[in-house]
C-alpha positions in Angstrom: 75.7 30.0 183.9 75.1 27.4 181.4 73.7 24.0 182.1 73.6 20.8 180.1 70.0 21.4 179.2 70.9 24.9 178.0 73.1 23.9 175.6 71.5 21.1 174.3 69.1 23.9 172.8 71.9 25.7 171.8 73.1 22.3 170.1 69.3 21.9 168.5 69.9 25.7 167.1 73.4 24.9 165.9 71.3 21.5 163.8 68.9 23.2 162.6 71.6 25.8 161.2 73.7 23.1 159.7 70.7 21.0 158.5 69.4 23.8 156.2 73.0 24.5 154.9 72.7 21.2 152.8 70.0 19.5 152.0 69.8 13.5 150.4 71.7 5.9 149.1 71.7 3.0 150.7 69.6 0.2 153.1 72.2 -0.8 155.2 72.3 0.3 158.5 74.0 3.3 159.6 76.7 3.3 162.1 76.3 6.6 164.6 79.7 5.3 166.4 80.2 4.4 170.3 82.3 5.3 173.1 84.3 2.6 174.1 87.2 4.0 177.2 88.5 7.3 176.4 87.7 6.7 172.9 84.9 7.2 170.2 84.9 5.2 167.6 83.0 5.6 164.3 83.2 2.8 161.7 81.1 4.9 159.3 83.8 7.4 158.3 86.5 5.1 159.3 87.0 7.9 162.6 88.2 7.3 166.0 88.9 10.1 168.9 90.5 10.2 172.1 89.0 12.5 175.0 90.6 13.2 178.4 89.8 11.1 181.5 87.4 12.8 183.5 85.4 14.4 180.5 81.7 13.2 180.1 80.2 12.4 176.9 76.9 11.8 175.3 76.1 9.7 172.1 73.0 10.1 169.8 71.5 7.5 171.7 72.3 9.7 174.9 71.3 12.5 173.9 67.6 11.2 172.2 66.8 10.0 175.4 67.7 12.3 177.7 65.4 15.3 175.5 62.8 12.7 175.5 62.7 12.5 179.5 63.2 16.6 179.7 60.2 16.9 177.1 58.5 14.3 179.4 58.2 11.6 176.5 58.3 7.8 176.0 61.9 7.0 175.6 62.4 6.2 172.2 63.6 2.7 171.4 66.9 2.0 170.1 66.8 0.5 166.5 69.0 0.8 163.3 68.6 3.6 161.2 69.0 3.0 157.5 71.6 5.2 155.5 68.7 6.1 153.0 66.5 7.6 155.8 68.9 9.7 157.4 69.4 13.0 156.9 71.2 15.0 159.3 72.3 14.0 163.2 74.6 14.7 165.8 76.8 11.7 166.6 78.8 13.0 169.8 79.2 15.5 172.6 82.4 16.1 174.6 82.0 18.2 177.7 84.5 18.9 180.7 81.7 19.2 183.1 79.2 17.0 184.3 75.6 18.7 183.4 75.0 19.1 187.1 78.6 20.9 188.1 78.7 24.6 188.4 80.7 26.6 186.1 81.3 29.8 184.1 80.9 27.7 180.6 81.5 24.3 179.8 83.7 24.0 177.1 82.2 21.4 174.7 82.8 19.5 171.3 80.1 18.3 169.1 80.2 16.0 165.9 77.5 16.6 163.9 77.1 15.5 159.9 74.3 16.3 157.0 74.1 14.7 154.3 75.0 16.6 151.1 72.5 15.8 147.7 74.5 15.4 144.6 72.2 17.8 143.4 72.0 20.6 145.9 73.8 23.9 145.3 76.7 22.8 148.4 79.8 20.8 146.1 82.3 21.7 149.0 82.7 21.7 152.3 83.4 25.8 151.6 79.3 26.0 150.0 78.7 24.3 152.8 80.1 27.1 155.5 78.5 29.7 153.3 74.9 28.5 153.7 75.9 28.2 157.6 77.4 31.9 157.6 73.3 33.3 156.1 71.8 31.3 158.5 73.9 31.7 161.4 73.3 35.6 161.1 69.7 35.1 160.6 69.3 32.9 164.2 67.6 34.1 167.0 71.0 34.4 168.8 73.2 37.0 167.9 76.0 35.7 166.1 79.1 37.7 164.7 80.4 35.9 162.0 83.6 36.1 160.5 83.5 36.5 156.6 86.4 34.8 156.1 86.9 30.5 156.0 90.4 29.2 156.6 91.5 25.9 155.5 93.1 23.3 158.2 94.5 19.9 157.6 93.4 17.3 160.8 95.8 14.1 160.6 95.0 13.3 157.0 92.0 15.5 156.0 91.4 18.9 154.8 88.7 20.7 156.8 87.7 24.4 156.4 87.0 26.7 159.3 84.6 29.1 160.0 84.5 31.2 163.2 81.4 32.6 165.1 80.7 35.1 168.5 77.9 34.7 170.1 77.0 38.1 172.3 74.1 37.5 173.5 74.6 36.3 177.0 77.1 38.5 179.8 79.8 36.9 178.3 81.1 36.3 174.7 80.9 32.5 173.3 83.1 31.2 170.6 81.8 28.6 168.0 84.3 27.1 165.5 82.9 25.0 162.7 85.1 22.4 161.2 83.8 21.0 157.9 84.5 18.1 155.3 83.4 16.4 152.8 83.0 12.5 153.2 81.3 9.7 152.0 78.2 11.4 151.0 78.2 13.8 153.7 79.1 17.2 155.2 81.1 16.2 159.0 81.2 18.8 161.5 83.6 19.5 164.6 82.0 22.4 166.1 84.1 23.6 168.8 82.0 25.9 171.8 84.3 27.8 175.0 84.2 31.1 176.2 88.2 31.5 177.3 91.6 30.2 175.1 92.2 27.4 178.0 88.9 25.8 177.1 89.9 26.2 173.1 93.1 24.5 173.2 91.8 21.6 175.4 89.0 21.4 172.4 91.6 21.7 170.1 93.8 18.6 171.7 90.4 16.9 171.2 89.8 17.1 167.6 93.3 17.0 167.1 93.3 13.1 168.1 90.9 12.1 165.7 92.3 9.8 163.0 90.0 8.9 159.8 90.7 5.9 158.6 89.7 6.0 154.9 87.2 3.0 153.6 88.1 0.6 150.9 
């Protein structure tokens, strides 16, 4: 089985792969987004997404405290982050389960974004799944990766699709990486589940989000 602490390594893994597929601007303070109901809401790329009652979810705030009490650390304190110093994060988690339920898999969603240098070797969102592809393969888990990337439109934006197994566990795990372009970053739905019930609920998920473009 698969706990909440479980995959949030799996989730540092899955960074770490995205982080080194770009590479990165401003003072201001950047805007990781909140949950507010059954809603997040991110003013930053003008996004906001609707989840089903009873999910749980974890923000960037969330989730940097609760690897600082399983490492055993000082909680960090919360303070703005300036767009100039970031570099990659991951803004949301969506589970079905509470961390301390017992399942089979919890099927989850996770934003995540990098920021993409104007002079780095990843122009599209397609580079972008490339550089994930190599280092997806190279991981410690053992990926299959599709060689292919498909291209689907969500509300108003084009995103391109990659799709990963992971077979390293008694039961296969699917990853799907959604990927755009915007506003000086590369934005990520990666979609995790191990059975088609738990991909269309993710899908329905992602499928609510509505970007709201910036003047």
């Amino acid at each position: 089985m698969m706990d909440f602490i479980r995959y949030l390594r799996l989730l540092i893994i899955m960074s770490i792969v995205m982080m080194l597929s770009g590479c990165g601007d401003s003072d201001r303070a950047f805007d990781f987004g909140e949950v507010r109901g059954d809603t997040y809401i991110n003013e930053y790329f003008g996004l906001s997404m609707k989840f089903p009652k009873g999910w749980h979810t974890q923000t960037k705030t969330q989730m940097d405290t609760l690897r600082a009490r399983h490492a055993g650390a000082d909680i960090p304190p919360v303070k703005p982050t300036k767009l100039s110093e970031l570099s990659s994060a991951t803004l949301l988690m969506i589970c079905k389960y509470a961390g301390d339920t017992f399942f089979d898999f919890n099927p989850t969603l996770s934003i995540q974004i990098e920021k993409i240098s104007p002079r780095s070797n990843t122009q599209t969102s397609r580079d972008y799944l490339r550089n994930a592809q190599k280092m997806l393969r190279r991981s410690t888990l053992q990926h299959e990766v599709e060689d292919s990337i498909h291209r689907e439109v969500l509300g108003t934006e084009d995103f391109d699709l990659l799709h990963s197994t992971i077979t390293s566990g008694s039961f296969p795990v699917y990853q799907d990486y959604y990927s755009a372009l915007m506003h000086g970053f590369c934005f990520s739905f990666i979609l995790t589940y191990a059975g088609e019930e738990g991909h269309q609920e993710l899908k329905e998920i992602m499928s609510s989000a509505v970007f709201r473009h910036k003047k």
